[in-house]
C-alpha positions as CSV (number, residue, x, y, z in Angstrom):
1,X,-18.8,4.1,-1.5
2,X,-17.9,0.9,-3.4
3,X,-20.7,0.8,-5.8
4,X,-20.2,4.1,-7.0
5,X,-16.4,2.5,-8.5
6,X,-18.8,0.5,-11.1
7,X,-16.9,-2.5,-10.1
8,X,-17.8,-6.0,-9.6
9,X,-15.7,-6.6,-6.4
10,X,-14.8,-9.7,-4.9
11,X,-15.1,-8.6,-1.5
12,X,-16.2,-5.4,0.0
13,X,-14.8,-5.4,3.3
14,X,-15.0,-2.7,6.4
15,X,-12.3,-1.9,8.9
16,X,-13.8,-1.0,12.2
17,X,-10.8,1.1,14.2
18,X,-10.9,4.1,16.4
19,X,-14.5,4.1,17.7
20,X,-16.3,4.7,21.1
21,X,-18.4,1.9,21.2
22,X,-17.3,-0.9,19.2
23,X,-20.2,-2.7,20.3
24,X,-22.3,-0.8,18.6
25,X,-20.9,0.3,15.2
26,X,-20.5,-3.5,14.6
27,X,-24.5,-4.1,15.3
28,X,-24.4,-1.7,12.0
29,X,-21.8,-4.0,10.6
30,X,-23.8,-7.2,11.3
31,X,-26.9,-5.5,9.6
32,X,-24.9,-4.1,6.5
33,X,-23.3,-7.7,5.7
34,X,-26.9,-9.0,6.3
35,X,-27.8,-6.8,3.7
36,X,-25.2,-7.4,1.3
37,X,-23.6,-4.0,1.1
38,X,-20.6,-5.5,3.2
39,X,-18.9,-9.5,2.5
40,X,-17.3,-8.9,6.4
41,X,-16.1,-7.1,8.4
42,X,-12.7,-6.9,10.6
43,X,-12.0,-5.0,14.3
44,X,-8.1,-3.8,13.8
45,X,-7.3,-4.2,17.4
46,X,-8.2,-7.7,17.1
47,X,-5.2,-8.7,14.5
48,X,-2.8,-5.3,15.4
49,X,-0.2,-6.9,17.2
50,X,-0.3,-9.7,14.0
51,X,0.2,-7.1,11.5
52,X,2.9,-5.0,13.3
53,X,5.2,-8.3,13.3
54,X,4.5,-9.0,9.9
55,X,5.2,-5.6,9.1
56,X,8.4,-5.5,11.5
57,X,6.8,-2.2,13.3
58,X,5.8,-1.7,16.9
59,X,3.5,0.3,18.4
60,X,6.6,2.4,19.6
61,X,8.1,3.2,15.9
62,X,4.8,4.4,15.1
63,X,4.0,6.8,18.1
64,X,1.2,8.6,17.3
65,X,0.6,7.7,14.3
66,X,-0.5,4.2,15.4
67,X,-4.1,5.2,15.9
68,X,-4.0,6.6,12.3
69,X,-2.5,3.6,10.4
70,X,-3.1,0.0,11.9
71,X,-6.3,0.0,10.1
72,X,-4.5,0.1,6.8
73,X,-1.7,-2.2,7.5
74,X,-4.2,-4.6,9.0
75,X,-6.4,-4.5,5.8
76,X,-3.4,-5.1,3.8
77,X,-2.2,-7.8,6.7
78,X,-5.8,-9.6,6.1
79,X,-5.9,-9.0,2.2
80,X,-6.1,-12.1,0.0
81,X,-7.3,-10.2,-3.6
82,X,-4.3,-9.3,-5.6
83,X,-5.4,-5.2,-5.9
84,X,-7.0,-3.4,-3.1
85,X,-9.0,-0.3,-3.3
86,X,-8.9,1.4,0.1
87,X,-10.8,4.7,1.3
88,X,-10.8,6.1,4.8
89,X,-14.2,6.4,6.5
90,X,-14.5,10.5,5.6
91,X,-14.4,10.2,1.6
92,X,-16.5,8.9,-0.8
93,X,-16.4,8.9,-4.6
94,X,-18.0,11.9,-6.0
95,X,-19.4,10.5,-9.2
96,X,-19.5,7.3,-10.7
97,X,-16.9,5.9,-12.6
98,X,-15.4,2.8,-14.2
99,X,-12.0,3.7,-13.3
100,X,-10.7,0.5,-11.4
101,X,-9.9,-1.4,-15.0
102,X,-7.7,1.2,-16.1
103,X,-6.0,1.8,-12.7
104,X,-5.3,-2.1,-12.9
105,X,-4.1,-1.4,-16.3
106,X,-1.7,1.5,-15.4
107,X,-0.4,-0.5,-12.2
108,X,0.3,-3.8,-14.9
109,X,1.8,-1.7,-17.8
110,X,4.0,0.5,-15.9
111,X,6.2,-0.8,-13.5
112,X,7.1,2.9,-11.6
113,X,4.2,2.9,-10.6
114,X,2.9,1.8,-7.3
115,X,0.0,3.6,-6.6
116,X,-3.2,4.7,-8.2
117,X,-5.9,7.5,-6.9
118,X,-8.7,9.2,-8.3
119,X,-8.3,13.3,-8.1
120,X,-8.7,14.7,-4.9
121,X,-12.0,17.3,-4.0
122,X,-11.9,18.2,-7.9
123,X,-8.9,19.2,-7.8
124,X,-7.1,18.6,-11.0
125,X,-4.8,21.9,-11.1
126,X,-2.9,20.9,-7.9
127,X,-2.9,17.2,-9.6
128,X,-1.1,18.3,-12.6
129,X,1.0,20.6,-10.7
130,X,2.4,17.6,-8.5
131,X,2.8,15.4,-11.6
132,X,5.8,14.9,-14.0
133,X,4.5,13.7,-17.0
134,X,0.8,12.7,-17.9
135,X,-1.5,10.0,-20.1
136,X,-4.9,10.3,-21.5
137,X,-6.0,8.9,-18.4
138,X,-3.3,9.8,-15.4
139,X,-1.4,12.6,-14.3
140,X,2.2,10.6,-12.9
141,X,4.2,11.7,-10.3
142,X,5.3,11.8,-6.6
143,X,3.2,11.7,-3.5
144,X,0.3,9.1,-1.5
145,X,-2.7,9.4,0.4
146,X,-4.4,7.1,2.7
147,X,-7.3,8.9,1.7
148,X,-7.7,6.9,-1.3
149,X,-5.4,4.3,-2.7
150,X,-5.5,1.6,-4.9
151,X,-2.5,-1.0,-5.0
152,X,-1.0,-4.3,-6.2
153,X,-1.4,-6.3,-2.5
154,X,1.8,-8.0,-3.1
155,X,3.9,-4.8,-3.2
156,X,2.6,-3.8,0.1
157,X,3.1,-6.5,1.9
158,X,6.6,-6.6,2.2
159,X,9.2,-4.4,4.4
160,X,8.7,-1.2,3.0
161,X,7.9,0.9,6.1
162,X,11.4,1.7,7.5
163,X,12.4,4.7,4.7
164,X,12.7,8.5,5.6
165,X,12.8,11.1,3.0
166,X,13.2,14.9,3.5
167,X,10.0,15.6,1.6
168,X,8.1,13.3,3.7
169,X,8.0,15.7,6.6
170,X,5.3,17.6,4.7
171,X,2.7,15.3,6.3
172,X,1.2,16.7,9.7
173,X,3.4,16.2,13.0
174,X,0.0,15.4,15.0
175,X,0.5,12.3,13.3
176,X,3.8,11.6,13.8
177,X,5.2,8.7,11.9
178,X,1.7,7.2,10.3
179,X,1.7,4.9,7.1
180,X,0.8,7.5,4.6
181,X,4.2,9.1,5.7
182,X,6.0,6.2,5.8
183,X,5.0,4.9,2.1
184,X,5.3,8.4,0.4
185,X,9.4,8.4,1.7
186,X,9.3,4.5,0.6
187,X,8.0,5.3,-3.1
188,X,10.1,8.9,-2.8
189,X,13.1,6.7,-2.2
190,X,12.5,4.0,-4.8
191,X,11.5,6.6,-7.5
192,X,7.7,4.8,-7.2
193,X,4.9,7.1,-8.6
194,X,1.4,7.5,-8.0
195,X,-0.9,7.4,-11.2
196,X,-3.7,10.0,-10.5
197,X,-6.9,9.4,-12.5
198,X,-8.2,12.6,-14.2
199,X,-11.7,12.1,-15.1
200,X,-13.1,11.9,-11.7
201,X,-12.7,12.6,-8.2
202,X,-13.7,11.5,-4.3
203,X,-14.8,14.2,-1.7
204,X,-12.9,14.6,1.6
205,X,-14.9,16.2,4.3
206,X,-12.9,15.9,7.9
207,X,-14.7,14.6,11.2
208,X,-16.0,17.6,13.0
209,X,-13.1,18.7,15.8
210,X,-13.8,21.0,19.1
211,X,-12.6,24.2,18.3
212,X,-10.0,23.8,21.2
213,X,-8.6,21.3,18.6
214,X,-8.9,23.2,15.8
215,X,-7.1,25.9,16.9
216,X,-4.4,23.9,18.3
217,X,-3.7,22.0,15.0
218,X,-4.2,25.5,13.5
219,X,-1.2,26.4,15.5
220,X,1.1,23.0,14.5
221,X,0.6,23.7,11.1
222,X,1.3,27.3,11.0
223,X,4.5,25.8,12.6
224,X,5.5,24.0,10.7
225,X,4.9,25.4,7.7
226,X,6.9,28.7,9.4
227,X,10.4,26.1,10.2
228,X,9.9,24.5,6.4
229,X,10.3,27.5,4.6
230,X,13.6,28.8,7.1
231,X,15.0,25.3,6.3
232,X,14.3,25.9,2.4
233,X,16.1,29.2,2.8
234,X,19.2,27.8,5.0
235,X,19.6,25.0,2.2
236,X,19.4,27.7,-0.1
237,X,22.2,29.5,1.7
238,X,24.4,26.3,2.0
């Protein structure tokens, strides 16, 4: 995962969160640092309550999306680089690519923006389509993904995570009020953008689910996506 970024990193860190048996995934972790593909590695529980009061969010606020976001803000909590590149455990870069210079450059030269991403499964269509305006490099517009971000540390690790915007409901209610939300209504209220690379991508491929769960987030979404497009036709109306 890192070394296909073509990046000499200063530390290539894993966050160990939501597992079965922590005892074992961090026998794998031990080995991997061993090894050299890892510089350390953190357990989230271990510094969540840390990060929460730095952040000035609780358990509470974040409901159910706790168990989906305290592994970000504890790796941006424990960060001492000034960027970070971050990618949950399902995606991976799907080539390789020396795009972390030009992401640093973009973050550096344009002051909008907040946030930079390679394109998501290939998909460059739906990247343009989200963007307002575009580079040689980027496409530039609204949005963020946890899946893959890179940021400037700094302007993450301040009290950002209190802002609601209307758009921001988009993101799944099985998550309730998780950090990707809660950073896309942040940059949404600040007019913050996202600078999407266009030359390469990283794959997403979810964790397998029980197909009791598959049909039940099946249902969610179709609900939701059924009471956002009555609410786009009542403010249409009004």
């Amino acid at each position: 995962m890192a070394d296909l970024n073509d990046f000499p990193f200063a530390e290539k860190v894993l966050i160990i969160n939501n597992v079965k048996d922590y005892r074992e995934v961090q026998r794998y972790a031990d080995e991997a640092v061993k090894k050299g593909w890892l510089s350390k590695y953190f357990i989230a529980e271990e510094y969540s309550d840390e990060a929460l009061t730095f952040f000035g969010l609780s358990r509470k606020a974040l409901g159910k999306g706790y168990a989906f976001s305290i592994g970000e803000l504890v790796s941006i909590y424990l960060c001492r680089t000034e960027f970070l590149l971050h990618f949950t455990g399902d995606c991976i870069p799907a080539e390789r690519c020396a795009w972390v210079p030009k992401a640093i450059r973009v973050l550096t030269e344009d002051e909008r923006v907040k946030v930079a991403n390679l394109l998501w499964d290939r998909n460059s269509v739906e990247a343009k389509s989200e963007s307002s305006e575009e580079t040689d490099d980027f496409f530039k517009g609204f949005g963020f993904s946890d899946q893959c971000y890179f940021i400037r540390v700094q302007d993450f690790r301040k009290p950002i995570y209190n802002y609601s915007h209307p758009a921001s409901a988009r993101y799944p209610d099985y998550c309730g009020e998780l950090f990707e939300k809660r950073v896309d209504s942040w940059m949404r209220c600040r007019g913050y953008l996202r600078a999407t690379y266009k030359h390469a991508s990283y794959l997403h491929q979810n964790l397998p689910l029980t197909f009791g769960r598959r049909i039940q987030l099946l249902k969610k979404r179709a609900a939701q996506s059924i009471a956002w497009r009555i609410n786009r036709l009542k403010s249409k109306i009004t």
